[in-house]
C-alpha positions, -999 to +999 in steps of 0.1 A: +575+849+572+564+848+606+528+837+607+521+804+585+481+798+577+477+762+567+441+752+556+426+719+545+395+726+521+372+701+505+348+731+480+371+761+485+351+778+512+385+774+541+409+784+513+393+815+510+391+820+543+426+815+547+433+838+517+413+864+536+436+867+562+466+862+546+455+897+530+451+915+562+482+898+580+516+917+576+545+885+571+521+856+561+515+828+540+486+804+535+490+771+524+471+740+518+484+713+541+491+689+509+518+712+497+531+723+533+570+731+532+583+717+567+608+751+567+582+769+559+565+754+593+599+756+615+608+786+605+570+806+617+566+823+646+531+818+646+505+790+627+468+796+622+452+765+612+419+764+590+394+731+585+364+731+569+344+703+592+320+677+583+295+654+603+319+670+631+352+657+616+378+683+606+399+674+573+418+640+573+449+658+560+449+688+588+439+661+614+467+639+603+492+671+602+481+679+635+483+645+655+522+644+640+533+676+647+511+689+681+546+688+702+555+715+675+529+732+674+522+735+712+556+760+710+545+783+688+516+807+689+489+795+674+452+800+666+424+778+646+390+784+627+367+758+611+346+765+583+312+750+586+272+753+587+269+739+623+254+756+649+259+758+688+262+729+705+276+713+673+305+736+675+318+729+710+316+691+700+338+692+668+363+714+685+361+686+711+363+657+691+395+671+668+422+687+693+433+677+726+431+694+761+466+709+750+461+722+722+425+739+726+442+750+762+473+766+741+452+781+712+447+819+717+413+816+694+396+787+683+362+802+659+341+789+641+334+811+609+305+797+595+307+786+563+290+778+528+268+751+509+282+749+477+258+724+455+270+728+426+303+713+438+285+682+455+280+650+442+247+637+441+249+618+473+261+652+494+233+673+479+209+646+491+223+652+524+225+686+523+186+689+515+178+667+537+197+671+568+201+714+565+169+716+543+191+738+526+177+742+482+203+761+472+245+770+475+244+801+501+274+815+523+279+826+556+309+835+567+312+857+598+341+877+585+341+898+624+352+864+640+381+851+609+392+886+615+395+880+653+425+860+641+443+889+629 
C-alpha cells in the first residue's frame, strides 16, 4: 500500500469522501482513524487525511492523531481535505486553527470539499443549530467532487 487515507467522520459524509478516492487511487486504503494500524501508517509512502469540521474544529480523534504523530507525518507526502458547509473566510480559519505552520507549509493540497447536512442523523439540539445558524430545512449535499479529486 503506498498511499494511506485516514478520515475521522461524525454522519458519514468524510468516509465517503475518503471511500471516493480510495476508488480512483491505484495502492490505497482508507481507514477511520479509530481503527488505524500503526504498520499500516509506517509502512505508506504517502497519507491523505480527511475531517469533517465543526464550529471550525476538525475531529477530536484526527486532531489527537495529528498532534502525536506530525514529526511522522511531516516525512511523508501528504495532503488533507475537510468536509464541511463553511464558506470562505471560514475555511482559511479552520485550516488555521487545526495544523501548524509545518504541516499546512508541507501539505501538497489542503481543500475543502464541501460537505452535507444530514438531519436525519442529528439530534435535536444539532438540527436546531443547523436551522438556525445555516437556515438550512432539509439534509442536502455538496460535495465538490473536482477538488477531493485534486487529491488524486
Amino acid at each position: 500500500m503506498k498511499t494511506l487515507i485516514i478520515y475521522a467522520t461524525k454522519y458519514g459524509t468524510t468516509e465517503k469522501c475518503a471511500l471516493k478516492l480510495e476508488e480512483r487511487i491505484v495502492e490505497s486504503k482508507a481507514i477511520n482513524v479509530n481503527e488505524i494500524d500503526i504498520n499500516d501508517f509506517l509502512k505508506a509512502d504517502r497519507i491523505i487525511l480527511g475531517s469533517s469540521v465543526y464550529a471550525g474544529q476538525i475531529r477530536k480523534e484526527l486532531k489527537k492523531f495529528v498532534t502525536k504523530n506530525e514529526n511522522r507525518l511531516l516525512k511523508k507526502k501528504l495532503s488533507i481535505f475537510l468536509c464541511g458547509m463553511q464558506k470562505g473566510i471560514e475555511q482559511e480559519k479552520a485550516i488555521n486553527l487545526n495544523f501548524s505552520e509545518e504541516m499546512k507549509q508541507h501539505a501538497n493540497v489542503i481543500n475543502y470539499v464541501g460537505g452535507a447536512y444530514q438531519l436525519e442523523k442529528c439530534n435535536f439540539l444539532e438540527r436546531l443549530a443547523v436551522k438556525v445558524i445555516a437556515k438550512a430545512t432539509e439534509s442536502k449535499e455538496e460535495i465538490d467532487y473536482d477538488k477531493l479529486y485534486e487529491l488524486v
